[in-house]
DOKE-776055 format. One record per residue (C-alpha): x, y, z. Coordinates in steps of 0.001 Angstrom, whole numbers, padded with zeros to 6 digits, always signed. Layout:
<sites>
XYZ ...
</sites>
This chain:
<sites>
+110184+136227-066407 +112565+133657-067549 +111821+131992-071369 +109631+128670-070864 +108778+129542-066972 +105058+129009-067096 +102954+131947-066348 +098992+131399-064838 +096594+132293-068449 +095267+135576-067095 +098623+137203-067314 +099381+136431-070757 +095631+135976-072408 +093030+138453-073535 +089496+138132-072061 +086144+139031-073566 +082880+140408-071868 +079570+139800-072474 +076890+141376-071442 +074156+138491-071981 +070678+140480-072235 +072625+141985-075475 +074773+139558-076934 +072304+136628-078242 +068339+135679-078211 +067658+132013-078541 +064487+131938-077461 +062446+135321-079377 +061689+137485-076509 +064024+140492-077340 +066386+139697-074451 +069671+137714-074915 +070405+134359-072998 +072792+131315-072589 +071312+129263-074914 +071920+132290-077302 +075449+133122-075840 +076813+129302-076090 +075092+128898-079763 +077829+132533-080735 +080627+131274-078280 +082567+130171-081375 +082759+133897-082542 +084855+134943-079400 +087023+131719-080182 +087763+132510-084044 +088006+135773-082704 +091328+134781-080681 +090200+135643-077072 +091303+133328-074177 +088373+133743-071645 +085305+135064-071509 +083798+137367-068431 +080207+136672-068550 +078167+139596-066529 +075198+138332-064317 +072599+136153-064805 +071487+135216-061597 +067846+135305-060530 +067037+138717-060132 +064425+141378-060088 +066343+143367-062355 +065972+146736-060882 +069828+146917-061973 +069446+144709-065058 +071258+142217-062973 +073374+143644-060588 +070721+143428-057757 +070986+139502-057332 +068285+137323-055340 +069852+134327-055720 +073944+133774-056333 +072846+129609-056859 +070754+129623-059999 +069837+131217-063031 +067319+133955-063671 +064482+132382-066260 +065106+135306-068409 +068426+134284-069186 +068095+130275-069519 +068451+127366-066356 +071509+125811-064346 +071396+123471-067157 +072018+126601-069533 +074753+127409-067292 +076848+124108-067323 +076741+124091-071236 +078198+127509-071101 +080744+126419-068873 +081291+122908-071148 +081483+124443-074552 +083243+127010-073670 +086113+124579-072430 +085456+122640-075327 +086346+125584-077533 +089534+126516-075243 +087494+129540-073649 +088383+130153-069613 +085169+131413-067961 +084753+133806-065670 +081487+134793-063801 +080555+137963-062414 +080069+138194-058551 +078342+140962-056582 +079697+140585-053414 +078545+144115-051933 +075361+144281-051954 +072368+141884-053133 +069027+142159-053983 +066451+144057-051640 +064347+140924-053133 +067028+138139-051757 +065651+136324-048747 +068592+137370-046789 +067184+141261-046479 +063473+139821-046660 +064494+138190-043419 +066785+141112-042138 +063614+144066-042598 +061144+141252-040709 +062591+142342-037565 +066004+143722-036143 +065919+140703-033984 +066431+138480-037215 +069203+136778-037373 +069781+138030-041358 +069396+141719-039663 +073306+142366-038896 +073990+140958-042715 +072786+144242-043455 +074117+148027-042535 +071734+149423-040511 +071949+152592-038064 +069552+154992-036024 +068758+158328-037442 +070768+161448-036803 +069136+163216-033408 +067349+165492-036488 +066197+162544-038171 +068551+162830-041436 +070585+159942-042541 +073493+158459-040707 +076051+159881-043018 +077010+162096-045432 +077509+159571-047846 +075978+159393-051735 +074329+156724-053857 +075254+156095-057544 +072562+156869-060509 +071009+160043-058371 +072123+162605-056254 +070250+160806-053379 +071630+159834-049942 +072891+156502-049719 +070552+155248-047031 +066959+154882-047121 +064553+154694-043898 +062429+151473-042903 +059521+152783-041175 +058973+149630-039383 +062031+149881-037762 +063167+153271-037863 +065992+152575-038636 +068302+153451-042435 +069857+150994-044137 +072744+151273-046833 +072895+150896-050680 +075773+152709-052644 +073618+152119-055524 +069927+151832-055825 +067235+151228-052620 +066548+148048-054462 +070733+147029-053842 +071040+146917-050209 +074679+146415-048740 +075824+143482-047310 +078259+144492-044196 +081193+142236-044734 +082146+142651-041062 +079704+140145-039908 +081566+136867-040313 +078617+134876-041588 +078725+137649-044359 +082307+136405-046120 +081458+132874-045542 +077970+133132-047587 +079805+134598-050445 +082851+131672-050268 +080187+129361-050360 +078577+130915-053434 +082491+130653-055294 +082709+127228-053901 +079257+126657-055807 +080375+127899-059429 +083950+126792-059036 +082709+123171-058808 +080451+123481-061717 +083971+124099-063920 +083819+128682-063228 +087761+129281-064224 +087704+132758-062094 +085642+135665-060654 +084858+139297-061879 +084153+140920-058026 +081766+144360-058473 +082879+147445-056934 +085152+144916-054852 +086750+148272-052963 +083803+148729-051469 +083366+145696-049043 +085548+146154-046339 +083681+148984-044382 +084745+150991-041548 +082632+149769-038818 +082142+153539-037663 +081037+154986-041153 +082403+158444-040880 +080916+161195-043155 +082785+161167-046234 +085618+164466-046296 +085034+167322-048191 +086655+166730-051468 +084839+162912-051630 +081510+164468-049793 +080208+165300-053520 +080638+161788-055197 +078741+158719-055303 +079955+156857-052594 +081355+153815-054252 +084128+155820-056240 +085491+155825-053009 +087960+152799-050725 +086053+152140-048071 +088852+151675-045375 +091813+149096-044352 +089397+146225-044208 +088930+145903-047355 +092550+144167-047727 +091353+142261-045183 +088192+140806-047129 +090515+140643-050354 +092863+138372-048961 +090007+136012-047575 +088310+136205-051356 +092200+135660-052654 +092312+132021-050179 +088695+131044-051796 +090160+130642-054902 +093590+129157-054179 +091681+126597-052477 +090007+125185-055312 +092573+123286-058086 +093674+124764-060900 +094296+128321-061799 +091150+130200-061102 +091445+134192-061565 +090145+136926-058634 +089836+140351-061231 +088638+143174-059168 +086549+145957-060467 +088780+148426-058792 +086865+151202-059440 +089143+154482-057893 +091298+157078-059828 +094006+156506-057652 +096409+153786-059256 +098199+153244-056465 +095573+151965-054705 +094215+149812-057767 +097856+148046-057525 +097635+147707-053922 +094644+145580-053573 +097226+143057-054997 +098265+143181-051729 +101863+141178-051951 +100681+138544-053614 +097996+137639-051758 +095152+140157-052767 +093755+140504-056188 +095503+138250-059009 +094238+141850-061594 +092248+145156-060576 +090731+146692-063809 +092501+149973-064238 +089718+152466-064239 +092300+155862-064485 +093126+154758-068132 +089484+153654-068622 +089252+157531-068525 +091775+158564-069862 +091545+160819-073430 +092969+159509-076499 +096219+161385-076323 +099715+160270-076600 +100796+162240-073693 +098176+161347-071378 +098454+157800-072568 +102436+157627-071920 +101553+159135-068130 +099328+156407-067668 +101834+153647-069116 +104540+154354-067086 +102541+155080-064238 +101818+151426-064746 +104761+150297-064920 +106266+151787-062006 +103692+150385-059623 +102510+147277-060667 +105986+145046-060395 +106918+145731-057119 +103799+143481-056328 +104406+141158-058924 +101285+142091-060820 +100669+144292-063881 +097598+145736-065072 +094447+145048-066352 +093575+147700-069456 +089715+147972-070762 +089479+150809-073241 +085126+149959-073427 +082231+148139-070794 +078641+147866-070193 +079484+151064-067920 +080661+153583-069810 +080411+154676-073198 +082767+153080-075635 +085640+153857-076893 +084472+154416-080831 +082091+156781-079109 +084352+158448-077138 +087569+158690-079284 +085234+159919-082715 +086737+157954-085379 +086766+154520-086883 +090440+155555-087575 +091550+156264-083661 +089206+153218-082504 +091371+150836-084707 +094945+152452-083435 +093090+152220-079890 +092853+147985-080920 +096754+148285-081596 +097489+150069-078254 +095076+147769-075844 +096477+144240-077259 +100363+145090-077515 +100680+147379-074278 +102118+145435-071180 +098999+144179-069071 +095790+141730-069216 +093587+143314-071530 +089719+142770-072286 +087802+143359-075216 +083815+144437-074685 +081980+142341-076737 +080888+144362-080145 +084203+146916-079781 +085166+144027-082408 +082675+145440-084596 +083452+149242-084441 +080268+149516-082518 +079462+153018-081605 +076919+153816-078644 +073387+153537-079870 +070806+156599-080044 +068064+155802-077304 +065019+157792-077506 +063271+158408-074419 +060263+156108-074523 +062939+153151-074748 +065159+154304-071786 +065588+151272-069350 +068608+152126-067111 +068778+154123-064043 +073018+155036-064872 +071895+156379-068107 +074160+153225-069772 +072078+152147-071980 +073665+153314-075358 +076679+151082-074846 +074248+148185-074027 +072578+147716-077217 +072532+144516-079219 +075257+143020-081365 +074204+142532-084830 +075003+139263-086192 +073327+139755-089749 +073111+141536-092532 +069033+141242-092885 +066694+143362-091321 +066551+142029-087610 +070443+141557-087841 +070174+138291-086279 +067912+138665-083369 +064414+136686-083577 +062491+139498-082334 +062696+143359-081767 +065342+143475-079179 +064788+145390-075544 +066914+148202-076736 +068001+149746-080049 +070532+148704-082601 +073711+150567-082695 +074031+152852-085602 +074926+151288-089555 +074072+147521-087462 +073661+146236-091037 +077157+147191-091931 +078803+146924-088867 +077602+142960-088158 +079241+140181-087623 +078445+138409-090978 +078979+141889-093237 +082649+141919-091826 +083806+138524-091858 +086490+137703-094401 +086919+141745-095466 +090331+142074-094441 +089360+146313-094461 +086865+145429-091527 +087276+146355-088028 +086423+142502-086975 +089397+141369-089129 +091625+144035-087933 +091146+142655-084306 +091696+138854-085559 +094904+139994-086918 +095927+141562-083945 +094909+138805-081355 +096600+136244-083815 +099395+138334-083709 +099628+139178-079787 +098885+135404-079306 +102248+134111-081609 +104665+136881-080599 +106208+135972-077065 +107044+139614-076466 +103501+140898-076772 +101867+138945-074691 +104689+137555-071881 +107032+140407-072518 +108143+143470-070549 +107876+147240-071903 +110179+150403-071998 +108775+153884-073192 +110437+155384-076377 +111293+158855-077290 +108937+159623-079691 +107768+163059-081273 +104811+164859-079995 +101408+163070-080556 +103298+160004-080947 +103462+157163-078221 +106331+154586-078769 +107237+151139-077040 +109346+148119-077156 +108521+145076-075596 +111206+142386-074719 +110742+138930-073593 +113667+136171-072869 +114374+134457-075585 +112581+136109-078558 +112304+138874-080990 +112082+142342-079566 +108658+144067-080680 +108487+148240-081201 +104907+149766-081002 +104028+153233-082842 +101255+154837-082333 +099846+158389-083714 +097543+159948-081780 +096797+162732-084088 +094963+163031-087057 +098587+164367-089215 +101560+162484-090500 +104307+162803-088396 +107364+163458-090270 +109874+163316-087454 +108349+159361-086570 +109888+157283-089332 +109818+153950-087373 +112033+151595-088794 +112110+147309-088693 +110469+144410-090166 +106556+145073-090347 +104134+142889-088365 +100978+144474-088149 +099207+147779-087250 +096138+150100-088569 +096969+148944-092398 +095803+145749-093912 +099362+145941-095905 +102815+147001-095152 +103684+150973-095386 +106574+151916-097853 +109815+151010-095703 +111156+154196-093231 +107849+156328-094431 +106337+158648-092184 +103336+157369-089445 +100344+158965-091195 +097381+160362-089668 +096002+157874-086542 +098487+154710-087584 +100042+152596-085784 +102761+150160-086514 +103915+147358-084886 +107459+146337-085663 +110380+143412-084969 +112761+145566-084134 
</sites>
């Protein structure tokens, strides 16, 4: 990209989700809100992001904490009121915050009016909204296909009717089939709704799932096993993308279509960028994944890089979500989480930051009477801890558990240590944001010893930038990276041409 051309924010900033019911409780009922969100939005500022991706809020029974929506047009009372929603939207501009809303476009709410109307009759018209089909001559489902959370069929029988209809997820999360043109149009309308009220872009669920082959074929044998919506769902799909992709370049200004993407194949992840027209970013799930090793990690880099320009795109990293557990969890170690921070905000790509990965958070220890979530997910949902004092900043006893050492690990307790994980991330997005090679710049893979991953990043017109990672838990003698220091896993500079000690990472002007 030529020095001073001027690229759309999403490909050069860093966005930050939050997952509201954990975030921040204005009101005392245990369950974070807007109010409570907008009251901390200056955190994610100081912090350096550029956007934040808000998950939903929408009315909702909450059978999915969320993700089973009854209304796309207004805001559950759990979480606040339209109101609630515009001063999100305001301060957050204020504070130079793009905002980005989740949208569920596959499936809604068995609650919405939509499938109330649909199951009142197949002669409704809501009914062909819906995926609906006759029993199997045996009286089995119409497919082979899986739903997510249990090894259940994806299809559940309405005795009125006698007929199945489809949910990839839960009974309560009906599928909308997207070949029904009044389908597509309902959703555009519901974009058209939050992009007027100042919504900068759009997080789309599972948005490989949408484009359905009308015939719904069993699912082959190596897929048969799987939850159904780890799977593309056919050619129209594309097709759906593209129409989702002319929403949003109809409305002015830059407004950002993200795609959960969530395959293992890359190469479709890159294609539902179609050539420009699909997806603007498609989270990359296959590094989501991947294990913290330097090998694997170079596979998945260059993998990267040797699909995403041809379409003119490049990827969108996220090492932690409200999905899976996170990374500190994962990886073991405060020490790899911190040379994880290094590798997600200097590696080529949009990355995001889940909100509390900041912190250090690890996953928190749910014991059975407090379990809430049918995916088992509730460990990496717990609260953020703002405070040092017992309740950690939270008015009341929160719907799930505080991650472990929350006293130590909040947001006040770590502010202004420059040995705490929050300051190590400041430094880093202060960093990524003032460096033009970090953050605009392209990347070639170094030779680098075993264990160690290695990168430069070059941008027109500024300072090259070398990246050193150790994935191992010894000093690597042979990786004696060499260049003026600019950050990394230390607070301070290393001794000049030393050795990259056990999980450090440098970054370097070369």
């Amino acid at each position: 990209m030529p020095h001073g051309t001027a690229l759309p924010w999403w490909v050069t900033g860093v966005a930050y989700q939050i997952y509201p019911r954990s975030f921040a409780d204005s009101d005392g009922d245990g369950v974070g809100d807007l109010r409570g969100l907008v009251a901390h939005l200056d955190h994610v500022a100081d912090l350096g992001a550029d956007a934040v991706w808000v998950s939903p809020f929408f009315r909702s029974p909450m059978a999915d904490f969320g993700y089973d929506v009854a209304d796309f047009r207004d805001v559950d009372p759990l979480f606040g009121t339209l109101a609630d929603a515009d001063d999100l939207i305001s301060r957050a501009h204020e504070l130079g915050l793009r905002v980005v809303f989740d949208l569920v476009p596959n499936h809604t709410s068995s609650e919405h009016p939509w499938f109330r109307a649909a199951r009142s009759s197949p002669r409704d018209p809501h009914r062909d909204w819906y995926v609906w089909r006759d029993p199997r001559p045996d009286g089995s489902p119409p497919n082979n296909w899986r739903a997510a959370f249990a090894d259940e069929p994806a299809w559940t029988l309405d005795p009125a009717s006698g007929q199945y209809y489809l949910h990839l997820f839960l009974p309560e999360q009906p599928d909308l089939d997207w070949n029904h043109p009044s389908v597509p149009a309902e959703i555009a309308g519901v974009m058209e709704f939050w992009m007027a009220r100042g919504v900068d872009g759009f997080r789309c669920d599972v948005i490989h799932c949408i484009g359905k082959d009308p015939e719904l074929p069993d699912a082959p044998d190596d897929l048969a096993g799987l939850p159904a919506c780890l799977f593309d769902h056919g050619p129209g799909t594309m097709e759906q993308i593209r129409f989702l992709r002319r929403v949003v370049d109809g409305a002015p200004g830059e407004r950002l279509l993200l795609g959960e993407t969530y395959v293992f194949d890359r190469e479709r992840i890159a294609g539902y960028l179609g050539d420009g027209d699909g997806l603007h970013l498609g989270f990359d799930i296959p590094a989501l994944h991947a294990p913290w090793d330097a090998a694997a990690w170079r596979a998945e880099v260059a993998s990267a890089l040797e699909l995403y320009p041809p379409r003119g795109g490049q990827p969108a990293w996220v090492l932690s979500n409200h999905d899976v557990p996170r990374h500190r969890t994962r990886y073991g170690t405060e020490a790899r989480a911190r040379a994880a921070a290094v590798l997600l905000l200097t590696v080529w790509g949009t990355p995001t930051v889940y909100a509390g990965e900041e912190l250090g958070l690890e996953d928190a220890e749910v014991p059975p009477d407090r379990v809430v979530d049918p995916g088992g997910r509730d460990g990496c949902r717990a609260p953020l801890p703002w405070r040092r004092a017992a309740g950690h900043g939270w008015p009341a006893e929160p719907w799930l558990p505080f991650p472990p050492d929350a006293r130590a690990r909040s947001v006040e307790a770590q502010r202004d240590d420059p040995a705490s994980m929050l300051e190590h991330y400041r430094r880093l997005l202060r960093l990524r944001r003032a460096t033009p090679a970090l953050h605009r710049g392209d990347l070639r893979l170094l030779d680098a010893p075993d264990g160690v991953l290695a990168y430069r990043r070059t941008a027109d017109g500024a300072d090259p930038v070398e990246v050193w990672i150790n994935f191992t838990e010894q000093e690597v003698a042979g990786a004696r990276p060499v260049g003026k220091w600019l950050g990394g896993t230390r607070v301070g500079p290393p001794e000049a041409g030393s050795p990259l000690g056990p999980d450090e990472a440098r970054i370097l002007s070369a």
